[in-house]
C-alpha atoms as a printed R data frame, in Angstrom:
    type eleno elety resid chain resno       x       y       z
1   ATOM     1    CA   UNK     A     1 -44.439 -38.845   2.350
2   ATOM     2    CA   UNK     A     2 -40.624 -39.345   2.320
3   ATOM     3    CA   UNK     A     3 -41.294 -42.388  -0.643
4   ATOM     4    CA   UNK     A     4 -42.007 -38.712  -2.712
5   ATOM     5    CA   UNK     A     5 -38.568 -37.324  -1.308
6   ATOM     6    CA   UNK     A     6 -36.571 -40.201  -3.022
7   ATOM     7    CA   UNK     A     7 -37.128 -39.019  -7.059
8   ATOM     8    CA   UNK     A     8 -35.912 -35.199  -6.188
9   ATOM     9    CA   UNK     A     9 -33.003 -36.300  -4.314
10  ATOM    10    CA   UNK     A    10 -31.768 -39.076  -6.936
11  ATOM    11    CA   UNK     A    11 -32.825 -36.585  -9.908
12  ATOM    12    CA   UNK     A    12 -30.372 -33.865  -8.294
13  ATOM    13    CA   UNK     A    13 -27.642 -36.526  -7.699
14  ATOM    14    CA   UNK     A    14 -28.000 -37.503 -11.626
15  ATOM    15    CA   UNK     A    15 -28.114 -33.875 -12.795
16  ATOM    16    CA   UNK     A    16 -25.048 -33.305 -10.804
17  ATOM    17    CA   UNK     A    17 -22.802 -36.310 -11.781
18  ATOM    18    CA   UNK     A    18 -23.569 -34.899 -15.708
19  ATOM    19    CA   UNK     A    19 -22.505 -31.290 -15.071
20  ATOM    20    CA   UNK     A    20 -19.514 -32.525 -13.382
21  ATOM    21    CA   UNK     A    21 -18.744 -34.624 -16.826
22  ATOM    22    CA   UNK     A    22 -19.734 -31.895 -19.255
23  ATOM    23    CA   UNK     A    23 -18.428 -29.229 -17.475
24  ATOM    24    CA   UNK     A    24 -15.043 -30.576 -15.669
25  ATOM    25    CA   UNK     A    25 -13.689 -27.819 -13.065
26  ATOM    26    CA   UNK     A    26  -9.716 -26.936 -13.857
27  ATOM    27    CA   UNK     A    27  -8.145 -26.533 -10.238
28  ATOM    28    CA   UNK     A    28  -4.743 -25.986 -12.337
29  ATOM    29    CA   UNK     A    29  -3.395 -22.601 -11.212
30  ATOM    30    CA   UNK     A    30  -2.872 -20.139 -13.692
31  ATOM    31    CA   UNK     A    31   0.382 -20.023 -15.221
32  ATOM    32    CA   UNK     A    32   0.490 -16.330 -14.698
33  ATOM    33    CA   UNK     A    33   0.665 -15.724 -11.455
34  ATOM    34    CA   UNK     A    34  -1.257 -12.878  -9.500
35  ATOM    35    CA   UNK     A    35   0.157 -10.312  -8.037
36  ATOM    36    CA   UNK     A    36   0.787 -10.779  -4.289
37  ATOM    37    CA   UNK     A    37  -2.425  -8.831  -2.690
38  ATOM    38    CA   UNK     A    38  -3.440 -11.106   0.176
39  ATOM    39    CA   UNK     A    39  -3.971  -9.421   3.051
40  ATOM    40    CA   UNK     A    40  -0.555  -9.857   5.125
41  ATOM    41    CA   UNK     A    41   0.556  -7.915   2.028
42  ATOM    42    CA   UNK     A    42  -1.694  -4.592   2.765
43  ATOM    43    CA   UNK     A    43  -2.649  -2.391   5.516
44  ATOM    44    CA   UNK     A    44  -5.351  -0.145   6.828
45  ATOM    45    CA   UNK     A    45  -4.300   3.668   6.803
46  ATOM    46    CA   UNK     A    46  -3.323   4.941  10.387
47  ATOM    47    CA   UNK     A    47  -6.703   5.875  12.508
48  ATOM    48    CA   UNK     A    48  -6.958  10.005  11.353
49  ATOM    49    CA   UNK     A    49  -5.045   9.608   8.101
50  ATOM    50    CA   UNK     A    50  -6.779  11.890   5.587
51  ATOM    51    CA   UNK     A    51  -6.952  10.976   1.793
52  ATOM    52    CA   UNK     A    52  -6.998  13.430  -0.928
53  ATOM    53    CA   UNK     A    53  -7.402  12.931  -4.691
54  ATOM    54    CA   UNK     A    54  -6.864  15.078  -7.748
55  ATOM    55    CA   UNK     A    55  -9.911  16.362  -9.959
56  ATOM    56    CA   UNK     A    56  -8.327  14.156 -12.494
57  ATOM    57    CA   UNK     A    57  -5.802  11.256 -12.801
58  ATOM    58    CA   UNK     A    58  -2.341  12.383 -14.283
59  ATOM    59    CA   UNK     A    59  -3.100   9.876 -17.325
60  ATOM    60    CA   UNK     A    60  -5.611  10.537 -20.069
61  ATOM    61    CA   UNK     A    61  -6.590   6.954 -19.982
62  ATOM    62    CA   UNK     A    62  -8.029   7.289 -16.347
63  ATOM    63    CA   UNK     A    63  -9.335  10.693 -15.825
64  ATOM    64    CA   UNK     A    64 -12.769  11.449 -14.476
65  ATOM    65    CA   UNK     A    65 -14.334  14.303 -13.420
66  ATOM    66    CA   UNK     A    66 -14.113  12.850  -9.963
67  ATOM    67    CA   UNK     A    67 -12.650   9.512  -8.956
68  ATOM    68    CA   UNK     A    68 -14.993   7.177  -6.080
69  ATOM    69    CA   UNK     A    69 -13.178   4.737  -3.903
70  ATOM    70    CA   UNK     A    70 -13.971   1.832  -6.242
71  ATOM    71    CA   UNK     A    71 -12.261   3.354  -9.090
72  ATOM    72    CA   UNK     A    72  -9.142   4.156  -6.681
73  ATOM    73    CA   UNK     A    73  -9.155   0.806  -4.477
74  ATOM    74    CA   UNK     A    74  -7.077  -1.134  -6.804
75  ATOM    75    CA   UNK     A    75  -4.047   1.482  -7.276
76  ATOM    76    CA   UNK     A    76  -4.359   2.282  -2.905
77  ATOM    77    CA   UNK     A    77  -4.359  -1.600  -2.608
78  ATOM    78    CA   UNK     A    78  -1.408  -1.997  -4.418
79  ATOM    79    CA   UNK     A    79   0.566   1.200  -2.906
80  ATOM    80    CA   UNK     A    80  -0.036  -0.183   0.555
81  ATOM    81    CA   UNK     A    81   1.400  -3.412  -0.605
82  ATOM    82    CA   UNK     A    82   4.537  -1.882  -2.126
83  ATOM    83    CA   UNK     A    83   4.383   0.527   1.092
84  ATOM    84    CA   UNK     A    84   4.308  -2.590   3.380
85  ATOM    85    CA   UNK     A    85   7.224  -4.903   1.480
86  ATOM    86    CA   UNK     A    86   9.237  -1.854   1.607
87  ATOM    87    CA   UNK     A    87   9.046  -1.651   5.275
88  ATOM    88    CA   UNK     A    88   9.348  -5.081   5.916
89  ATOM    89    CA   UNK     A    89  12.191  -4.961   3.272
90  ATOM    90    CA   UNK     A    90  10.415  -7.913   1.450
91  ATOM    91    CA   UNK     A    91  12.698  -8.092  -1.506
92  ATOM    92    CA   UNK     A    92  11.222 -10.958  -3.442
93  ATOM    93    CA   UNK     A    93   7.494  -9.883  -3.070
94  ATOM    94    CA   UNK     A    94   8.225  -6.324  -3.942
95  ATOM    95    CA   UNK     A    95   9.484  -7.447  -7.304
96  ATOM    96    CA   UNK     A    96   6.466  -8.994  -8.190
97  ATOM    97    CA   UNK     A    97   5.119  -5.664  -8.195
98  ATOM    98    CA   UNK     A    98   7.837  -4.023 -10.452
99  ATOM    99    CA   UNK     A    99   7.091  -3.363 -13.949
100 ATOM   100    CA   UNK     A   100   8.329  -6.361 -16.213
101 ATOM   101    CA   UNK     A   101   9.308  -4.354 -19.328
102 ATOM   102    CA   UNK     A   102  10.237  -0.707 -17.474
103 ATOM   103    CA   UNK     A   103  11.308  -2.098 -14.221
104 ATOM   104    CA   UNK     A   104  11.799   0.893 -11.235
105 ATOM   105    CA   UNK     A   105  13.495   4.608 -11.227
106 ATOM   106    CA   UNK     A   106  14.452   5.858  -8.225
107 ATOM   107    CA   UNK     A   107  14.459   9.513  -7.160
108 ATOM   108    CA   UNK     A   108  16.251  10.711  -4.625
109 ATOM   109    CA   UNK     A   109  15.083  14.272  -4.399
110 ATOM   110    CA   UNK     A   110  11.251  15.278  -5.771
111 ATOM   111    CA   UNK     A   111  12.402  16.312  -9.713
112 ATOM   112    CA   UNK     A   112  12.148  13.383 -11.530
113 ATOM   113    CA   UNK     A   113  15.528  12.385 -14.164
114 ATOM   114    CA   UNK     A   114  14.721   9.657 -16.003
115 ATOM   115    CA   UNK     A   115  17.570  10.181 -18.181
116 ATOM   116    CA   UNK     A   116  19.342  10.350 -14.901
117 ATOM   117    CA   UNK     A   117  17.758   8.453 -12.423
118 ATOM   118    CA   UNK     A   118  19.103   4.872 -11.833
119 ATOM   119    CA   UNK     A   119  16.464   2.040 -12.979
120 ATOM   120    CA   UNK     A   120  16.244  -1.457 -11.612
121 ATOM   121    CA   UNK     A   121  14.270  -4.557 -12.939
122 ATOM   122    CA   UNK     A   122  12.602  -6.862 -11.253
123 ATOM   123    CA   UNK     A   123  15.916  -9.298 -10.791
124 ATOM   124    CA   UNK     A   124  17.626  -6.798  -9.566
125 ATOM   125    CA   UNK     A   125  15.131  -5.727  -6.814
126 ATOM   126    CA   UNK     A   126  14.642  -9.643  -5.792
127 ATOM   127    CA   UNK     A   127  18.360  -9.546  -4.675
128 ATOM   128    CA   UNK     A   128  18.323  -6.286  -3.353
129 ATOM   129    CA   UNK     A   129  18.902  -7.471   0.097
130 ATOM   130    CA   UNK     A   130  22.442  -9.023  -0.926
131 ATOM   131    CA   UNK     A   131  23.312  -6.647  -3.484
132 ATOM   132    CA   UNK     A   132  26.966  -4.531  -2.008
133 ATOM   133    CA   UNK     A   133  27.456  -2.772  -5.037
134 ATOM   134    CA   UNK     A   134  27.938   1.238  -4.596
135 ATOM   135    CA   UNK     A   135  26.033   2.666  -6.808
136 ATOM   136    CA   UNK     A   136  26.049   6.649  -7.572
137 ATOM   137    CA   UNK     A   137  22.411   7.507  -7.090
138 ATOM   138    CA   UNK     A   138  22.048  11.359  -8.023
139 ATOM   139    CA   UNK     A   139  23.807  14.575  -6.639
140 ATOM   140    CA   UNK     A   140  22.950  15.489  -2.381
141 ATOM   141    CA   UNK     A   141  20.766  18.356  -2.067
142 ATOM   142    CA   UNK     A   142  23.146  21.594  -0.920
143 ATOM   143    CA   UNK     A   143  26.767  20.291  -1.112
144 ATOM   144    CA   UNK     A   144  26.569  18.561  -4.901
145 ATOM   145    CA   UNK     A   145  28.014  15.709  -3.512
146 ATOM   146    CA   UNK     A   146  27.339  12.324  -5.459
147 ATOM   147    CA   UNK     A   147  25.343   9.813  -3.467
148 ATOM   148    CA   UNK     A   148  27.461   6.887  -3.547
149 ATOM   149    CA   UNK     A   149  25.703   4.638  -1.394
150 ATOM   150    CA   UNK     A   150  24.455   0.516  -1.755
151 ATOM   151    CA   UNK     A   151  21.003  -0.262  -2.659
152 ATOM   152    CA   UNK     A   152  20.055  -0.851   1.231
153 ATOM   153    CA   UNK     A   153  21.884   2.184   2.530
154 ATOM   154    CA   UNK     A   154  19.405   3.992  -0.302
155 ATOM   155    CA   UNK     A   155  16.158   2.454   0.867
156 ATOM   156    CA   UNK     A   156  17.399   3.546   4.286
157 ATOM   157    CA   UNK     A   157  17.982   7.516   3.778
158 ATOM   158    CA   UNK     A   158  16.115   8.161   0.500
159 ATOM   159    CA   UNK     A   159  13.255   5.944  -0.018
160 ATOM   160    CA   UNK     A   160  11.804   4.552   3.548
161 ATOM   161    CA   UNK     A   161  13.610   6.844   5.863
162 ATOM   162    CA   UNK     A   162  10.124   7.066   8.055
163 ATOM   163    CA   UNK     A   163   7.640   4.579   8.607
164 ATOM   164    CA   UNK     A   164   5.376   5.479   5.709
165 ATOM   165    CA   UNK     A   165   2.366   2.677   6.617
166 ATOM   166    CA   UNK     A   166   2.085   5.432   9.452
167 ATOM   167    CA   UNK     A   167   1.732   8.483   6.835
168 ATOM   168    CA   UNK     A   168  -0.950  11.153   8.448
169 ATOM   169    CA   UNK     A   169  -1.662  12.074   4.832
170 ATOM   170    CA   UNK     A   170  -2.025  10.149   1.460
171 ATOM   171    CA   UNK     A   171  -2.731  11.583  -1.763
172 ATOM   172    CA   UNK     A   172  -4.067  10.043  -5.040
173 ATOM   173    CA   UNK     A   173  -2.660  11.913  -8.212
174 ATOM   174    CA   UNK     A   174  -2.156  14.246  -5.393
175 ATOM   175    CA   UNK     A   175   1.049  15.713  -4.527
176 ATOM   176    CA   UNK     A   176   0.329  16.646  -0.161
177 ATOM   177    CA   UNK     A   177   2.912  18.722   0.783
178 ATOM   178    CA   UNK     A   178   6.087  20.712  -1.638
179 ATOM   179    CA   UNK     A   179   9.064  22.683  -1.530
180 ATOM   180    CA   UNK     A   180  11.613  24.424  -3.543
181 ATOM   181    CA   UNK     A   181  12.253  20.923  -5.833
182 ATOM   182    CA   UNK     A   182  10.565  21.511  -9.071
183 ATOM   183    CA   UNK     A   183   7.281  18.836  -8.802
184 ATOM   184    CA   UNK     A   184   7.491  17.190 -12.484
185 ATOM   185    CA   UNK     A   185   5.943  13.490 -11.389
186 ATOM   186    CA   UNK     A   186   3.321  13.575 -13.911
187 ATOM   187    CA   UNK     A   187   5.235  15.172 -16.456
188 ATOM   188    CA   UNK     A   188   7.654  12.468 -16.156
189 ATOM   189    CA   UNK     A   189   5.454   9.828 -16.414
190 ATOM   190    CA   UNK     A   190   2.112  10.972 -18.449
191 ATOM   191    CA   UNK     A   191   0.575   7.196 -18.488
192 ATOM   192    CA   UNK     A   192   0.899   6.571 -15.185
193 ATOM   193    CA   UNK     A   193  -0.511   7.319 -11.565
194 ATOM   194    CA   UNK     A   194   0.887   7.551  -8.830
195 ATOM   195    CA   UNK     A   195   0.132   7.653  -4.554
196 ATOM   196    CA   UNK     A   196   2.037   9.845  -2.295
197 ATOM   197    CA   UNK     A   197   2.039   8.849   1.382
198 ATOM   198    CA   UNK     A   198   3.286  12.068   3.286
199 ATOM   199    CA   UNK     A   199   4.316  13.459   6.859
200 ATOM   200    CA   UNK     A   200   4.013  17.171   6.679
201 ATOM   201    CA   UNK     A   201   5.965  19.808   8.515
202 ATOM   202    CA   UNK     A   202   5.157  18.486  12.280
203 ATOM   203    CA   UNK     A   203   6.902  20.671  14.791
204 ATOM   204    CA   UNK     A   204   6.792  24.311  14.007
205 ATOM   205    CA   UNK     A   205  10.208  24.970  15.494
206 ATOM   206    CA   UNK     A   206  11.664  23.152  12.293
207 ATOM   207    CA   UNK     A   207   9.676  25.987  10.565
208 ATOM   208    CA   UNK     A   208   8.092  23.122   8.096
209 ATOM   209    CA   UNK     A   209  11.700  21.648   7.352
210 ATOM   210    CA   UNK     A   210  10.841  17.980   8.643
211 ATOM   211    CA   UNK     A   211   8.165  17.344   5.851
212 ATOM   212    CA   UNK     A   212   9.151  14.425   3.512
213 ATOM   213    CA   UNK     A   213   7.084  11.927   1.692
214 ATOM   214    CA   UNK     A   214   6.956   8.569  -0.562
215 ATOM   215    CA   UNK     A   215   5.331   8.938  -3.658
216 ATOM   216    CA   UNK     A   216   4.791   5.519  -5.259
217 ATOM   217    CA   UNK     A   217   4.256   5.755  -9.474
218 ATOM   218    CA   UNK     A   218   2.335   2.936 -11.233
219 ATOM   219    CA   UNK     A   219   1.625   2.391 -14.704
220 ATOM   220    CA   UNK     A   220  -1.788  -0.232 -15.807
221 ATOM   221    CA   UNK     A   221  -0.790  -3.499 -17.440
222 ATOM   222    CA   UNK     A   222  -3.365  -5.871 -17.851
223 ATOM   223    CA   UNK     A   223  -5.390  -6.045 -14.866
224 ATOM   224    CA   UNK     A   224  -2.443  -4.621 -12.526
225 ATOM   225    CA   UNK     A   225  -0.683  -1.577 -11.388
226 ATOM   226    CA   UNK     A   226   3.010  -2.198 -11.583
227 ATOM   227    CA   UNK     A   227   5.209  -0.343 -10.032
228 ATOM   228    CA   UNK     A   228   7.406   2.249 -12.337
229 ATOM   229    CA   UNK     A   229   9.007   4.774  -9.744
230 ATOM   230    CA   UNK     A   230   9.596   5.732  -6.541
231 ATOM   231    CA   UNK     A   231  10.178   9.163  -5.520
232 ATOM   232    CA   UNK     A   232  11.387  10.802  -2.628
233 ATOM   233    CA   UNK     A   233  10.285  14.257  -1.152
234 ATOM   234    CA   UNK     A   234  11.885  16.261   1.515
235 ATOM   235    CA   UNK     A   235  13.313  19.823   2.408
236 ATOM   236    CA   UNK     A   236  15.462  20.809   0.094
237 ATOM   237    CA   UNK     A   237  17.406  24.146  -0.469
């Protein structure tokens, strides 16, 4: 009986040697790299986080009646991976996200100013961490004042001034929670889409002053969502 066994066995070992010939396997990586969406790089909403989604995507290109989670998982993915370098102030790996071409806008306030707003590329945001230039940012809310602050004393008070990997609330093409600032996100940027991770008004003493929010704007390239703009909400007069 195992005399029978011998022809399969040495018939499969010949079949394989001549697909591994034919058909050599590249192991070269590709020269383009992926974007960085291992795991470490992501993170599960906060336990009682709600997520809410527009009837349609703010770009032509990707509306649907309704969007499902499969549609939605690769913007989300890379939002919580932006979300995540940004706390973590992971320079190098968030500029792997930024757009090559467009590079980043930053909004201090929720109306968007692109002929305003300062813009960064990808370089720039790699050596964000060591960069001490002062750099006038927009006007504060109130006073008028210029914001004349560094790039890291901006992440600090207008871009990740909470923990936003612990948002309560995230919206897809969904704005959670407004104020006074005129809302112009998707008029601002028509191709893109964006994902707003937001902490409502919490205490009611503050009589819904202590909302803000991070709304993260990407625009499709190839098979990715880079990152075009960052926008942040709060209170304002």
């Amino acid at each position: 009986m195992k005399r029978f066994l011998y022809f399969p066995c040495v018939l499969c070992l010949v079949i394989g040697l001549l697909v591994g010939i034919l058909l050599p396997v590249d192991f070269q990586e590709d020269s383009q790299p992926a974007l960085p969406g291992n795991p470490p790089d992501t993170f599960i909403p906060p336990p009682g986080a709600s997520l809410s989604q527009s009837s349609a995507s703010s770009g032509s290109d990707f509306s649907e009646a309704v969007l499902d989670q499969a549609d939605n998982f690769p913007l989300l993915n890379a939002a919580c991976a932006v979300n995540r370098c940004l706390q973590r102030q992971s320079w190098s790996t968030l500029a792997a996200y930024v757009h090559p071409e467009r590079g980043v806008t930053f909004t201090p306030y929720s109306t968007v100013k692109l002929d305003a707003d300062l813009n960064f590329t990808p370089d720039q945001i790699k050596n964000l961490g060591q960069d001490q230039n002062v750099y006038t940012w927009g006007f504060e809310d109130g006073r008028g004042g210029p914001i004349k602050m560094t790039a890291a004393q901006y992440v600090q008070r207008y871009v990740y001034d909470k923990d936003y990997t612990q948002a309560p609330e995230i919206g897809v093409d969904s704005i959670i929670t407004a104020g006074n600032a005129l809302e112009n996100l998707t008029e601002a940027y028509p191709d893109c889409r964006f994902v707003d991770f937001s902490f409502p008004s919490a205490d009611p003493v503050n009589d819904g002053m202590d909302w803000s929010s991070l709304k993260l704007v990407f625009e499709a390239k190839g098979e990715h969502w880079y990152l075009v703009g960052i926008v942040h909400g709060e209170w304002t007069i």
